[in-house]
Biopython code that builds the backbone (N, CA, C, O; Angstrom):
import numpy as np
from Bio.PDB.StructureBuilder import StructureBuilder

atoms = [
    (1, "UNK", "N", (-68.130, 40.692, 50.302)),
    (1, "UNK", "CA", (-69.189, 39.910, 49.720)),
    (1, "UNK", "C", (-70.468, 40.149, 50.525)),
    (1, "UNK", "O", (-70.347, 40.263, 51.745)),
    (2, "UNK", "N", (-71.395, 40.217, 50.100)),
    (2, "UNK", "CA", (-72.612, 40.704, 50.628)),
    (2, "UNK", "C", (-73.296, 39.299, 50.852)),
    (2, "UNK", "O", (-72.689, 38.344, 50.367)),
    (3, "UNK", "N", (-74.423, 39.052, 51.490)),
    (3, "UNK", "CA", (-75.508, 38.498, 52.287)),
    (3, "UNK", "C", (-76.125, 37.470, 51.223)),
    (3, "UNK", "O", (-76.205, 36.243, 51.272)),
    (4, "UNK", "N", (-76.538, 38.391, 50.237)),
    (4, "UNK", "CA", (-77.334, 37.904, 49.078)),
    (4, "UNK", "C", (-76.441, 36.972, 48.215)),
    (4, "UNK", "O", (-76.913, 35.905, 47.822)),
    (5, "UNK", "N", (-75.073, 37.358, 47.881)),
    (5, "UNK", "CA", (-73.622, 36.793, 46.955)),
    (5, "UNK", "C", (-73.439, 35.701, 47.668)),
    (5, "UNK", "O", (-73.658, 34.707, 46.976)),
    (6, "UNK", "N", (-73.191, 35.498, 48.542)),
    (6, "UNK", "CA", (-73.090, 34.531, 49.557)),
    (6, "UNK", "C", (-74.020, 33.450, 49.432)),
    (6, "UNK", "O", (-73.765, 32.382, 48.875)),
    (7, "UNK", "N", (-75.479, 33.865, 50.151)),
    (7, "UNK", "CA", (-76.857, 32.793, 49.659)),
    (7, "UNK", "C", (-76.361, 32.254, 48.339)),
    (7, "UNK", "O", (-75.841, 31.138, 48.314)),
    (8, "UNK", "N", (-76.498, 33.034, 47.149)),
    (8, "UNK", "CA", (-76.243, 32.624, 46.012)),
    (8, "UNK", "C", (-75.308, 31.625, 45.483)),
    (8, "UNK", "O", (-75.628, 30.756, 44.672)),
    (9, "UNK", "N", (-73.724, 31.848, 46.154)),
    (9, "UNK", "CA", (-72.664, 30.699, 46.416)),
    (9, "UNK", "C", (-73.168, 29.594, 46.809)),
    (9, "UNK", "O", (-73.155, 28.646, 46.024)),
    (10, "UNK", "N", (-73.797, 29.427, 48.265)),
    (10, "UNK", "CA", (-74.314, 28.511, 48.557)),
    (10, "UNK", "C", (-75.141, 27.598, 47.622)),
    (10, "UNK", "O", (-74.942, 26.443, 47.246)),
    (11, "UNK", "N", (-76.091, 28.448, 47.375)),
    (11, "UNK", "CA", (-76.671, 27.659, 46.017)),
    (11, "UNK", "C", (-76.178, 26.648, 45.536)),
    (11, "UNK", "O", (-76.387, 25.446, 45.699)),
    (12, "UNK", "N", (-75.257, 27.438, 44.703)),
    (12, "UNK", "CA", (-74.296, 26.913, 43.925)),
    (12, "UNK", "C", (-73.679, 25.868, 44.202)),
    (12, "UNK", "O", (-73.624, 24.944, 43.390)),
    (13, "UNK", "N", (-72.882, 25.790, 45.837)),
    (13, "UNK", "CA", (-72.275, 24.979, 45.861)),
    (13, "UNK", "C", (-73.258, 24.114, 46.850)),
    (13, "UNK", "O", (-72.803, 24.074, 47.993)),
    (14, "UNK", "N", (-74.233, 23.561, 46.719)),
    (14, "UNK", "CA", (-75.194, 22.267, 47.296)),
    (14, "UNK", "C", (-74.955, 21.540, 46.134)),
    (14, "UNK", "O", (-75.411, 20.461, 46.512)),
    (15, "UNK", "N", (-74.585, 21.346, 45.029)),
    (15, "UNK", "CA", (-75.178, 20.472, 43.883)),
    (15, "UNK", "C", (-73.537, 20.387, 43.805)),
    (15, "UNK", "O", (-73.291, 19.350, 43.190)),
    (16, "UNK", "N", (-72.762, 20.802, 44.036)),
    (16, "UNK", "CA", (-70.815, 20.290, 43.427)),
    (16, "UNK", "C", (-70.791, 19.670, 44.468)),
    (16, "UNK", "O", (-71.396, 19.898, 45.515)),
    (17, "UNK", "N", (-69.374, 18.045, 43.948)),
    (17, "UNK", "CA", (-68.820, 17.099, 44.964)),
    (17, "UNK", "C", (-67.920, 18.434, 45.001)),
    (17, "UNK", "O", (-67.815, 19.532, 44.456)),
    (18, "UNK", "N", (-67.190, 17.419, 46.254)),
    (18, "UNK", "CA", (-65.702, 18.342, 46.429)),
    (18, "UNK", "C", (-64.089, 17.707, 45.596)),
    (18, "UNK", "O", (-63.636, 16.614, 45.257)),
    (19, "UNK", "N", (-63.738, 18.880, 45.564)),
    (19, "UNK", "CA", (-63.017, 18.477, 44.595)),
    (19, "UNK", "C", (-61.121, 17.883, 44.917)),
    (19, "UNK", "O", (-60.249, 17.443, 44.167)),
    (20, "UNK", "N", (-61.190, 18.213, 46.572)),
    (20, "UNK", "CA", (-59.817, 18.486, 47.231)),
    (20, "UNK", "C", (-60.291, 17.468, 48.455)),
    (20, "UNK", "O", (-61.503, 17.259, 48.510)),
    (21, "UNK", "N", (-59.316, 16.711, 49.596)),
    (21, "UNK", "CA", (-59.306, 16.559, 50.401)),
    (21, "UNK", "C", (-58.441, 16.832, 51.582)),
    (21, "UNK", "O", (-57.277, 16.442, 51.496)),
    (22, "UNK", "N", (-58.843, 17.480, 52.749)),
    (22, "UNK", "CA", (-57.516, 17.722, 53.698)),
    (22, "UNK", "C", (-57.582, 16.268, 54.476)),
    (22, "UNK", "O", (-58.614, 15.703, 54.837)),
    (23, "UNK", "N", (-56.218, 15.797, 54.647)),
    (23, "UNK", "CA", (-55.715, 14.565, 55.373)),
    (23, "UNK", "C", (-54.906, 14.702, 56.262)),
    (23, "UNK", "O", (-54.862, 15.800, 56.817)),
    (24, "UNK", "N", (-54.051, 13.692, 56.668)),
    (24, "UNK", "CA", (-53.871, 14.135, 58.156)),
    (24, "UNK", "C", (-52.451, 14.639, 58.148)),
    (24, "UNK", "O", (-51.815, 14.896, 59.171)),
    (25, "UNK", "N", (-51.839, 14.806, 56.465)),
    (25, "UNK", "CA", (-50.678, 16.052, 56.817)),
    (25, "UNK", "C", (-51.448, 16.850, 56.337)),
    (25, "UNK", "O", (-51.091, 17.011, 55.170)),
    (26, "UNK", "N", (-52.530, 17.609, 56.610)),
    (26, "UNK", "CA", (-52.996, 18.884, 56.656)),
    (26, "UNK", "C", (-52.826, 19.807, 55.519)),
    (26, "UNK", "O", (-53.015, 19.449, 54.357)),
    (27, "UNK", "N", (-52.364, 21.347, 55.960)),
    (27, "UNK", "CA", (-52.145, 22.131, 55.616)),
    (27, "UNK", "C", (-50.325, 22.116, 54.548)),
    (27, "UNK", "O", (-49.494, 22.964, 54.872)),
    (28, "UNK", "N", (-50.087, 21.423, 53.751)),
    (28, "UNK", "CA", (-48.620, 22.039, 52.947)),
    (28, "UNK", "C", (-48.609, 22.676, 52.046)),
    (28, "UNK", "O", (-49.606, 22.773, 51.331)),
    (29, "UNK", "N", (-47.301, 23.411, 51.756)),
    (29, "UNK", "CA", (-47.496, 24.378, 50.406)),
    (29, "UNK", "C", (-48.133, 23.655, 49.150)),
    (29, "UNK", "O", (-48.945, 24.072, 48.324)),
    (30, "UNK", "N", (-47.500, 22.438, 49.279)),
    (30, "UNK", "CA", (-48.251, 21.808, 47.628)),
    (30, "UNK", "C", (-49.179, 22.300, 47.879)),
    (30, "UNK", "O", (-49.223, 23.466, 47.486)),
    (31, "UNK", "N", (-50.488, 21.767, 48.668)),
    (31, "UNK", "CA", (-51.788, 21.847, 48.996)),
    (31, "UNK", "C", (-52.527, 23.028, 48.746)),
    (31, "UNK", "O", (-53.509, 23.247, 48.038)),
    (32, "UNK", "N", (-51.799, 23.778, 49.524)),
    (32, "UNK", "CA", (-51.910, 25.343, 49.083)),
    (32, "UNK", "C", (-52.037, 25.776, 47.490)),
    (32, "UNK", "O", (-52.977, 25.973, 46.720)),
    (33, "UNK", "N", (-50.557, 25.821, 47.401)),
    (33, "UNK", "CA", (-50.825, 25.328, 45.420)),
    (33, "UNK", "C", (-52.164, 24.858, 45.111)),
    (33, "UNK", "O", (-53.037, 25.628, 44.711)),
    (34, "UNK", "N", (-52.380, 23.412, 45.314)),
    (34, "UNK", "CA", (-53.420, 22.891, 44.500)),
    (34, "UNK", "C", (-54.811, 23.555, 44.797)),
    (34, "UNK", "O", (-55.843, 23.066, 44.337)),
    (35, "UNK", "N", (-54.811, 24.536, 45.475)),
    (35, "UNK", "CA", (-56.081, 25.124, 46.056)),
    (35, "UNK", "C", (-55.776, 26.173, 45.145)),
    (35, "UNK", "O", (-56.768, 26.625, 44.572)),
    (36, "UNK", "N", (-54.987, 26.543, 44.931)),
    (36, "UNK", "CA", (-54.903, 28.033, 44.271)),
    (36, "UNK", "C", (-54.941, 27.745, 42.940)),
    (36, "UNK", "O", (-55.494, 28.648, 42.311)),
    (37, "UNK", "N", (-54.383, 26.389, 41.937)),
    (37, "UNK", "CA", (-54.602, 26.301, 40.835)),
    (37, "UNK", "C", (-56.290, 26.089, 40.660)),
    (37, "UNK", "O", (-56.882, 26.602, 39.711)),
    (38, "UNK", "N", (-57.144, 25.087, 41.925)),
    (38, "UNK", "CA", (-58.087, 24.838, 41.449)),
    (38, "UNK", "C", (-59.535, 25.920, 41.405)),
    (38, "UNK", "O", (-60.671, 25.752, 40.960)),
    (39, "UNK", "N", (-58.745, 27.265, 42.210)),
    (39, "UNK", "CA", (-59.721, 28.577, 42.207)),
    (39, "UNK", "C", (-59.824, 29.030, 41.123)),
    (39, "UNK", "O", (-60.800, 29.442, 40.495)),
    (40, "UNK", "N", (-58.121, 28.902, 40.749)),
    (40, "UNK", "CA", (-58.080, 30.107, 39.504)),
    (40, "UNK", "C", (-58.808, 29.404, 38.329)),
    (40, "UNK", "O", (-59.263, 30.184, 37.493)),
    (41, "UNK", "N", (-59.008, 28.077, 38.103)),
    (41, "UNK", "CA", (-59.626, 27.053, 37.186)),
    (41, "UNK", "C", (-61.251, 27.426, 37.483)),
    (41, "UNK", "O", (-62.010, 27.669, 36.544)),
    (42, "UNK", "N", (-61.653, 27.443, 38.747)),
    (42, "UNK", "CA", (-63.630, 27.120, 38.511)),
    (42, "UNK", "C", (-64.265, 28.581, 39.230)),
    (42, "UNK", "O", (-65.353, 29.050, 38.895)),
    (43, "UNK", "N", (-63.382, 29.184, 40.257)),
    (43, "UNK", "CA", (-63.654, 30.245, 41.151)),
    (43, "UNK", "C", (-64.318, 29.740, 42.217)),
    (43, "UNK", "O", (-63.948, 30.442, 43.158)),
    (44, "UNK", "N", (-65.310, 28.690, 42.741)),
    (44, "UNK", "CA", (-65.999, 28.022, 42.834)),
    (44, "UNK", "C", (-65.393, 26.969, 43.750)),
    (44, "UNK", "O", (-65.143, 26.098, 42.917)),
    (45, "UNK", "N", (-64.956, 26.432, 45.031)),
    (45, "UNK", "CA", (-64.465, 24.995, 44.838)),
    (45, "UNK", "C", (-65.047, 24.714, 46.184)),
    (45, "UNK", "O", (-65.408, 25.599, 46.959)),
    (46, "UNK", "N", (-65.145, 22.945, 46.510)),
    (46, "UNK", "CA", (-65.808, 22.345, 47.685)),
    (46, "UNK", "C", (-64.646, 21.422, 48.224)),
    (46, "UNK", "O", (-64.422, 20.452, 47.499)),
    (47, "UNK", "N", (-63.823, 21.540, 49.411)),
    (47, "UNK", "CA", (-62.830, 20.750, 49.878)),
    (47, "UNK", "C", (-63.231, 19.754, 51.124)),
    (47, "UNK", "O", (-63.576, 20.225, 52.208)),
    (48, "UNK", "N", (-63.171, 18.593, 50.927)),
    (48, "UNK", "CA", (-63.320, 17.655, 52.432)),
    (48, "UNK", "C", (-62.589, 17.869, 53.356)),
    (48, "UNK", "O", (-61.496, 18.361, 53.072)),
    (49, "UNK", "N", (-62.863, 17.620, 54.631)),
    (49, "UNK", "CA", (-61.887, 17.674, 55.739)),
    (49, "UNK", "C", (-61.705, 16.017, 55.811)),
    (49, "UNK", "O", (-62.800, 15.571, 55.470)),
    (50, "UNK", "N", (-61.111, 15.288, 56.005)),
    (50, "UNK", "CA", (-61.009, 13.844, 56.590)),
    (50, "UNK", "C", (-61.027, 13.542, 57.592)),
    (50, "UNK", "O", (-60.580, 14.418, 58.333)),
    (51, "UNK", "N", (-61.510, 12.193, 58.347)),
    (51, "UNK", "CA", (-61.205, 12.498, 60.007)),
    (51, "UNK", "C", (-60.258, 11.684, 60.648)),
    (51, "UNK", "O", (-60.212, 11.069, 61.713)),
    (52, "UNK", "N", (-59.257, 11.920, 59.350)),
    (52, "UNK", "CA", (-57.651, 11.424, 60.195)),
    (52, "UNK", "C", (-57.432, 12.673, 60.501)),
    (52, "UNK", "O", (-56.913, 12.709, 61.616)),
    (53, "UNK", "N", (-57.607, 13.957, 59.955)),
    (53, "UNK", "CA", (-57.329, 15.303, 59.985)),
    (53, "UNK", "C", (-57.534, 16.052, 61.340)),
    (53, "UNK", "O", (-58.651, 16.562, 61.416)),
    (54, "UNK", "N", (-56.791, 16.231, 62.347)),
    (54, "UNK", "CA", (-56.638, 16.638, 63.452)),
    (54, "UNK", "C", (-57.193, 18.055, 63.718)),
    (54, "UNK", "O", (-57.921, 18.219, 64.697)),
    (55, "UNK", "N", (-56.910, 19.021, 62.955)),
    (55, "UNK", "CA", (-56.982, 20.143, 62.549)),
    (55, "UNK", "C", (-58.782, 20.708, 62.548)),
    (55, "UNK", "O", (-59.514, 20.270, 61.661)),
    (56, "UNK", "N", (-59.344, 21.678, 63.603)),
    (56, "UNK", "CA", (-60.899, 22.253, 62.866)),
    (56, "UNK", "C", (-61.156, 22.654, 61.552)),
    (56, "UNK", "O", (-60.449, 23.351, 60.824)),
    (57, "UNK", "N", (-62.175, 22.174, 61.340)),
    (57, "UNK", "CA", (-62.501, 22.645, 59.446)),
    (57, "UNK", "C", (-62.359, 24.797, 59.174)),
    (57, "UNK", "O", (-62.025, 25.514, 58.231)),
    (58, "UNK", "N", (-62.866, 25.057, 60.703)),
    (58, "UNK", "CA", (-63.291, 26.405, 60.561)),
    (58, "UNK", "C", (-62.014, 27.116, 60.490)),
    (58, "UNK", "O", (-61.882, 28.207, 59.935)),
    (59, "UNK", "N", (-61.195, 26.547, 60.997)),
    (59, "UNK", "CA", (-59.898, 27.440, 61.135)),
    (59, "UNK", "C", (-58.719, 27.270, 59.725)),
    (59, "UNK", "O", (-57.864, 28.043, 59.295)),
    (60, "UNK", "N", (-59.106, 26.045, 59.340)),
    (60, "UNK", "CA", (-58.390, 25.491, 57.972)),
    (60, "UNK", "C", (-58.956, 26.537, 56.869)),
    (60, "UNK", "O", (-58.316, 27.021, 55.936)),
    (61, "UNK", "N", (-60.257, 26.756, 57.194)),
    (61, "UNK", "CA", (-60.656, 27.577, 56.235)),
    (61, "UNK", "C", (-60.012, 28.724, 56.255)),
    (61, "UNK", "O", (-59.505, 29.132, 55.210)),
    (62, "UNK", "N", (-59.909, 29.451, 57.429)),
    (62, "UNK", "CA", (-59.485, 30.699, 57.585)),
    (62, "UNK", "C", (-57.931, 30.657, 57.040)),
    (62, "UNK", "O", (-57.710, 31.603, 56.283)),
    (63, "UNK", "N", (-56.942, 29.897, 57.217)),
    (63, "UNK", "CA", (-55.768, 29.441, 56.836)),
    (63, "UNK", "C", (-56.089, 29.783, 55.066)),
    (63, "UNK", "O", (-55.721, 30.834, 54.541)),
    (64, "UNK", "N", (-56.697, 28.883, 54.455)),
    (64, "UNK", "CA", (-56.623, 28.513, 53.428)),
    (64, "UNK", "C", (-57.022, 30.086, 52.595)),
    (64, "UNK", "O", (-56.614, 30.600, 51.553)),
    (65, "UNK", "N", (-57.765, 30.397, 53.379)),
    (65, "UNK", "CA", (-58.504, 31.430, 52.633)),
    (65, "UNK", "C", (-57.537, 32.887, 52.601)),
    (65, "UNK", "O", (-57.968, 33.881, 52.017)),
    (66, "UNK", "N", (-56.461, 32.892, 53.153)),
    (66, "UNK", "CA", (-55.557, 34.057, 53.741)),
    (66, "UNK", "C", (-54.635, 33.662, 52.607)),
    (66, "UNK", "O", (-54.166, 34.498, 51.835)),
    (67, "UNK", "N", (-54.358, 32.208, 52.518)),
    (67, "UNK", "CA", (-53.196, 32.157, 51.582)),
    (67, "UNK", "C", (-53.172, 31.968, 50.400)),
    (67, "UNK", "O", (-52.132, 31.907, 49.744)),
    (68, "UNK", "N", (-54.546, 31.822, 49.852)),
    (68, "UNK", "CA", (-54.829, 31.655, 48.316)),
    (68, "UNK", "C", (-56.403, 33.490, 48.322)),
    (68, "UNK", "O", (-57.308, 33.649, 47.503)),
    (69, "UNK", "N", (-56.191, 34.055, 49.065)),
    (69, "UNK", "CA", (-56.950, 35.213, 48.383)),
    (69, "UNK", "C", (-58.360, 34.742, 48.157)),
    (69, "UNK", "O", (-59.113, 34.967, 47.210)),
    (70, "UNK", "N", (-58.491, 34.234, 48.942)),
    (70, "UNK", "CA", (-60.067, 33.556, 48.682)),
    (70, "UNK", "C", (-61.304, 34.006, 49.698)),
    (70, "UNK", "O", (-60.881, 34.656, 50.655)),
    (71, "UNK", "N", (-62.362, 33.854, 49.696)),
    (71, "UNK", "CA", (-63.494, 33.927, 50.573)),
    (71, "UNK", "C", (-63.941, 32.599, 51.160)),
    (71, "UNK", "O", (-63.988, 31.665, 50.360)),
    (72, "UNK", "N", (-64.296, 32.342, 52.495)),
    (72, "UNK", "CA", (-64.702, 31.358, 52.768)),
    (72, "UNK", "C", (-66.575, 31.268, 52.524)),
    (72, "UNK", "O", (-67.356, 31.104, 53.461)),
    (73, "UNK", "N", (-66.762, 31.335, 51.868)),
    (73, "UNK", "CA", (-68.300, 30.786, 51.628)),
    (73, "UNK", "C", (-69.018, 30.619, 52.569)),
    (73, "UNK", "O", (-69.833, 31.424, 53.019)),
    (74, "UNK", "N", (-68.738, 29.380, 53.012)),
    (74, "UNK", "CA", (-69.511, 28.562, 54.071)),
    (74, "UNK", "C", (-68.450, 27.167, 54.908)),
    (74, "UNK", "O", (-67.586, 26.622, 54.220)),
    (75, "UNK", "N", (-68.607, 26.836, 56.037)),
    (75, "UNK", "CA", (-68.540, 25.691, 56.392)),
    (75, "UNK", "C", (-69.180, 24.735, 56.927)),
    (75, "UNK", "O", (-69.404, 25.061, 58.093)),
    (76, "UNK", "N", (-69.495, 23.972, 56.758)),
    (76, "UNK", "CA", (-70.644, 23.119, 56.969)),
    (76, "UNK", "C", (-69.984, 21.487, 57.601)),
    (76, "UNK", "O", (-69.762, 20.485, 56.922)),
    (77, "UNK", "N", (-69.813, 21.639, 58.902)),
    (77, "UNK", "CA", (-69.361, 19.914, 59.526)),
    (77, "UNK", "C", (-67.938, 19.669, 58.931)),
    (77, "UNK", "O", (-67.044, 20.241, 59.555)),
    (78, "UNK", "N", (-67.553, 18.944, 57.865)),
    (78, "UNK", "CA", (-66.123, 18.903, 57.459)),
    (78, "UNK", "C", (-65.789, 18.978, 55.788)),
    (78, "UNK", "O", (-64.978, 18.441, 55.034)),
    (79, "UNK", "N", (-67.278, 20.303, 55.615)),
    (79, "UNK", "CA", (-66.960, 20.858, 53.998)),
    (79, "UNK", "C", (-67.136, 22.079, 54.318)),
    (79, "UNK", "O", (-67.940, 22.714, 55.000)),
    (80, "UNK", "N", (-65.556, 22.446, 53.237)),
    (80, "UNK", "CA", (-65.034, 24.237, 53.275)),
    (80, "UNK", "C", (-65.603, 24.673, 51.392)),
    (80, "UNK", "O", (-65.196, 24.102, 50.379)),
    (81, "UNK", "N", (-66.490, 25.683, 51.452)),
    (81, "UNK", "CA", (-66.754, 26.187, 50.244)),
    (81, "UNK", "C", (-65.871, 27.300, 50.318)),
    (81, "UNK", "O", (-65.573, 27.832, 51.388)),
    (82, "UNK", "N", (-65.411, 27.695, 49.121)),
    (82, "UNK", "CA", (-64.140, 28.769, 48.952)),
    (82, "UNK", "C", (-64.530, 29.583, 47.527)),
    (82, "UNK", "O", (-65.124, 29.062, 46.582)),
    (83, "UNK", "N", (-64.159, 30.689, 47.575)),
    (83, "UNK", "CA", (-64.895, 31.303, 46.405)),
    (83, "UNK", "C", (-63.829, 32.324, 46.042)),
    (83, "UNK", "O", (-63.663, 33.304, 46.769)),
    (84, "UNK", "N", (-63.092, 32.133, 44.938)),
    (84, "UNK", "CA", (-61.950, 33.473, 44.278)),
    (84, "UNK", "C", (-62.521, 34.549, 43.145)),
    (84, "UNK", "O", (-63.095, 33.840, 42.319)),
    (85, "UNK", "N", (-62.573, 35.248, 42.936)),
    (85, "UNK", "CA", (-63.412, 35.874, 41.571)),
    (85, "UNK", "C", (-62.299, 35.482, 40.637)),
    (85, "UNK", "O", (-61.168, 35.617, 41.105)),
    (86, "UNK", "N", (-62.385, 35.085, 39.571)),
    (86, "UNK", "CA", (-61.584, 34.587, 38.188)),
    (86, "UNK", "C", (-61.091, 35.654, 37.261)),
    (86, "UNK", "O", (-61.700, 36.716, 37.132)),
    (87, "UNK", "N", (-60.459, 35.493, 36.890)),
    (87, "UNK", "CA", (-59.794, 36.731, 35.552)),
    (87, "UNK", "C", (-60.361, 36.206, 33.949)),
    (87, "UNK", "O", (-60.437, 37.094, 33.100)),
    (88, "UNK", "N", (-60.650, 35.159, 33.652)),
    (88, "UNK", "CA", (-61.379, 34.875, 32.796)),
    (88, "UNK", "C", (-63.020, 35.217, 32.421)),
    (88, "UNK", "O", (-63.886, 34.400, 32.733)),
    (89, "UNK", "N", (-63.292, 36.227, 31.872)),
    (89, "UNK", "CA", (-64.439, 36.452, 31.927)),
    (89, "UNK", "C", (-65.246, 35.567, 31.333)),
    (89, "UNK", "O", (-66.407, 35.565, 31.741)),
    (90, "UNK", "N", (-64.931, 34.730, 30.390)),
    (90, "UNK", "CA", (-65.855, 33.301, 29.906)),
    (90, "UNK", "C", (-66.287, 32.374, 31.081)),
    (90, "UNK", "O", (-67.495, 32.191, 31.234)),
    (91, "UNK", "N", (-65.789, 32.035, 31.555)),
    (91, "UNK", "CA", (-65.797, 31.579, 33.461)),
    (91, "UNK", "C", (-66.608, 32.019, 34.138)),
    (91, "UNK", "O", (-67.666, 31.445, 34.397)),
    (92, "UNK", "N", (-66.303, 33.019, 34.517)),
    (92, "UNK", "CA", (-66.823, 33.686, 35.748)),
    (92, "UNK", "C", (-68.385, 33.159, 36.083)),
    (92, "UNK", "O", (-69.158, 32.547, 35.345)),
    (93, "UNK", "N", (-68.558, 33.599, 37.407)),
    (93, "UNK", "CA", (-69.232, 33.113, 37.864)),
    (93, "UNK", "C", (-70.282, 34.655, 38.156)),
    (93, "UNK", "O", (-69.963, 35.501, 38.992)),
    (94, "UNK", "N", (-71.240, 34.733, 37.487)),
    (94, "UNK", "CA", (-72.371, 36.306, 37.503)),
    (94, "UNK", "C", (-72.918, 36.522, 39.314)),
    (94, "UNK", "O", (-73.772, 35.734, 39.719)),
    (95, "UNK", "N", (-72.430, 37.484, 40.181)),
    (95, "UNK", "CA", (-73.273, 37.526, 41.112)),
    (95, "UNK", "C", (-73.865, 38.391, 41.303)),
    (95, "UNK", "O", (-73.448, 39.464, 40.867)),
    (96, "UNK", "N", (-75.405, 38.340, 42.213)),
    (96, "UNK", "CA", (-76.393, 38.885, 42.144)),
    (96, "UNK", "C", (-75.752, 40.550, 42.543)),
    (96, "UNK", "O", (-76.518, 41.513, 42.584)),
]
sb = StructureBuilder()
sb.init_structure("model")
sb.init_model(0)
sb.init_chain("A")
sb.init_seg("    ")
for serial, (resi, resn, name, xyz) in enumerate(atoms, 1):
    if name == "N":
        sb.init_residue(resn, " ", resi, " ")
    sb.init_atom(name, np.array(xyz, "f"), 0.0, 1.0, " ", f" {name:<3s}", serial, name[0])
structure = sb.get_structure()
């Protein structure tokens, strides 16, 4: 992902709530799952960290992002932006 694709994500994701929260059992396969259904649904997604959540946001990302095929966007304090490219071309999300 390039410099510019990236900025552009960002964009994007200033104006979305998040749609997931990590709590303080963390990282489980459900979770995983529900990250991977909710990529393949928007491409797009914004996850909270909680601060029962023991765990760094930066490294959850890296986790998350290894096991659902994803890009980490951005992290910002205790929000992970995550970005999958979609197979639906009605969807998709156009980058620069």
């Amino acid at each position: 992902m390039t410099t510019k694709q990236r900025a552009y994500l960002k964009g994007l994701a200033m104006t979305m709530d998040s749609i997931l929260q990590i709590g303080k059992n963390s990282m489980t396969p459900e979770f995983t799952k529900a990250i991977d259904e909710a990529l393949a649904a928007r491409e797009l997604i914004k996850i909270s960290v909680l601060k029962n959540c023991g765990d760094d946001p930066r490294s959850l990302a890296e986790i998350i992002a290894e096991r659902t095929h994803a890009e980490v966007v951005q992290v910002i304090g205790k929000k992970i932006v995550l970005y999958r490219e979609g197979k639906d071309k009605n969807k998709k999300i156009v980058l620069p």
